[in-house]
KOLVOVEX-616211 format. One record per atom (N, C-alpha, C, O): residue in one letter; y, x, z. Coordinates in steps of 0.2 Angstrom, whole numbers, plus 5000, padded with zeros to 4 digits. Atoms other than C-alpha are relative to their C-alpha. Last residue first. Layout:
N
AYXZ ...
//
This chain:
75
X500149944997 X513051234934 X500350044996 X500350104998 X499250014997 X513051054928 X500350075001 X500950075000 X499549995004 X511651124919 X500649984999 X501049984994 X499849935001 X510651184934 X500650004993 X500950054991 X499749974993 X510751014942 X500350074997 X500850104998 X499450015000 X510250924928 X500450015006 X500949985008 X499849995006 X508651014923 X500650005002 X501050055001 X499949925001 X508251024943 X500550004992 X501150014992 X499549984995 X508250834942 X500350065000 X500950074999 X499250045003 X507450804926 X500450035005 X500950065003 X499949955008 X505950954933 X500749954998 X501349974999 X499549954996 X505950824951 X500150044994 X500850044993 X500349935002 X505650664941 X500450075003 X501050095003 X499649945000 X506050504951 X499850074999 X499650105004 X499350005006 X505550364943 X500250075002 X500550114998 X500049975006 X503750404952 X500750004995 X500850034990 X500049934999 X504450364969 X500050064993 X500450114991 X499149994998 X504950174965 X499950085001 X500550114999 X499650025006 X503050144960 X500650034998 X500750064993 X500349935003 X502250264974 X500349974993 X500650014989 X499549955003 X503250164987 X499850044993 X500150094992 X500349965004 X501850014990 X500550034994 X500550024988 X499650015004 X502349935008 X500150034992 X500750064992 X500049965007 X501049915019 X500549984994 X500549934990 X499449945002 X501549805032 X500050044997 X500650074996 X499350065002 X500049655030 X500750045000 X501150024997 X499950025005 X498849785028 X500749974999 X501249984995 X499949935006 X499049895041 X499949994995 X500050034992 X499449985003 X499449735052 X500150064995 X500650074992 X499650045002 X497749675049 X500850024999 X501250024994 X500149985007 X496949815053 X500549954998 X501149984997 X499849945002 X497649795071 X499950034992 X500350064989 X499250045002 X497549605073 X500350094998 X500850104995 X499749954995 X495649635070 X500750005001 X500950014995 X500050064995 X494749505058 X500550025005 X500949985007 X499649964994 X494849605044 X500449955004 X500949915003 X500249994995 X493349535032 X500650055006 X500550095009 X500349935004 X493849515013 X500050035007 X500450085008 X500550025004 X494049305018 X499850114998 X499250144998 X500550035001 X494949325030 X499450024998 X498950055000 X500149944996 X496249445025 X499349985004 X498950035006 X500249935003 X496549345011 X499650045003 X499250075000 X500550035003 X496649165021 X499850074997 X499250084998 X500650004993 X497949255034 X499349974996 X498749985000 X500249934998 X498849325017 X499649995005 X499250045006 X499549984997 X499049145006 X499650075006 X499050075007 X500350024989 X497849134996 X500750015003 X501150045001 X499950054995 X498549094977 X499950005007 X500149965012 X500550085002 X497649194965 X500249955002 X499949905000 X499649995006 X499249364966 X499549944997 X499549924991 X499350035000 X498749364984 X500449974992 X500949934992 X499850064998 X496949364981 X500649975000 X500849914998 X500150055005 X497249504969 X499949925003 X500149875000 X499450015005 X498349594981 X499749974994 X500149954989 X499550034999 X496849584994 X500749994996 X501049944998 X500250105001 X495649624984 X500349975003 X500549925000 X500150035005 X496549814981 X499749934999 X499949894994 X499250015000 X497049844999 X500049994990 X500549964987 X500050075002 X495149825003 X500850004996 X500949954992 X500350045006 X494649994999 X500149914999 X499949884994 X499649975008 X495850095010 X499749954995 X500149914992 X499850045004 X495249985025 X500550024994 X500949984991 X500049995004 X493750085037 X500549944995 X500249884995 X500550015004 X493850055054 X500350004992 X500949994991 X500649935004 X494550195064 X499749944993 X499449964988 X500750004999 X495350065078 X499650044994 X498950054995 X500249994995 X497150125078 X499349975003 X499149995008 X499549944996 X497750195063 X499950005010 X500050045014 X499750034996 X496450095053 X500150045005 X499650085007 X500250004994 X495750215040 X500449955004 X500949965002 X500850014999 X496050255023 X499849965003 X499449925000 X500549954997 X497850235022 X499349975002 X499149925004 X500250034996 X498750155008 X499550045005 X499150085003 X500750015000 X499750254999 X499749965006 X500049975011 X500349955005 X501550254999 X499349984998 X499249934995 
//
């Protein structure tokens, strides 16, 4: 979904990188070089990057009003 603010298990601050990291990736670095390089040293932040999976794309197709529309005029 969204990226979380915070790392889930030491607190430190990593909503904001989750944007330089997907332009690194998308320059060439490869992700332990990415992660590097925009400071997340920690094998815990790191995982909350590197498994983040970014559903809000695939979420948005799904209009809940279309849905209902065609629900009630099956109906």
């Amino acid at each position: 979904m969204i990226i979380p603010v915070r790392c889930f298990s030491c607190g430190k601050v990593i909503g904001n990188k989750w944007e330089t990291y997907q332009t690194m990736l998308e320059s060439d670095y490869n992700e332990g070089a990415a992660m590097d390089a925009i400071g997340l040293r920690r094998y815990c932040c790191r995982r909350m990057i590197l498994t983040h999976t970014d559903l809000i794309t695939k979420l948005l197709q799904y209009n809940r009003k279309s849905l209902i529309f065609k629900l009630f005029n099956c109906l």
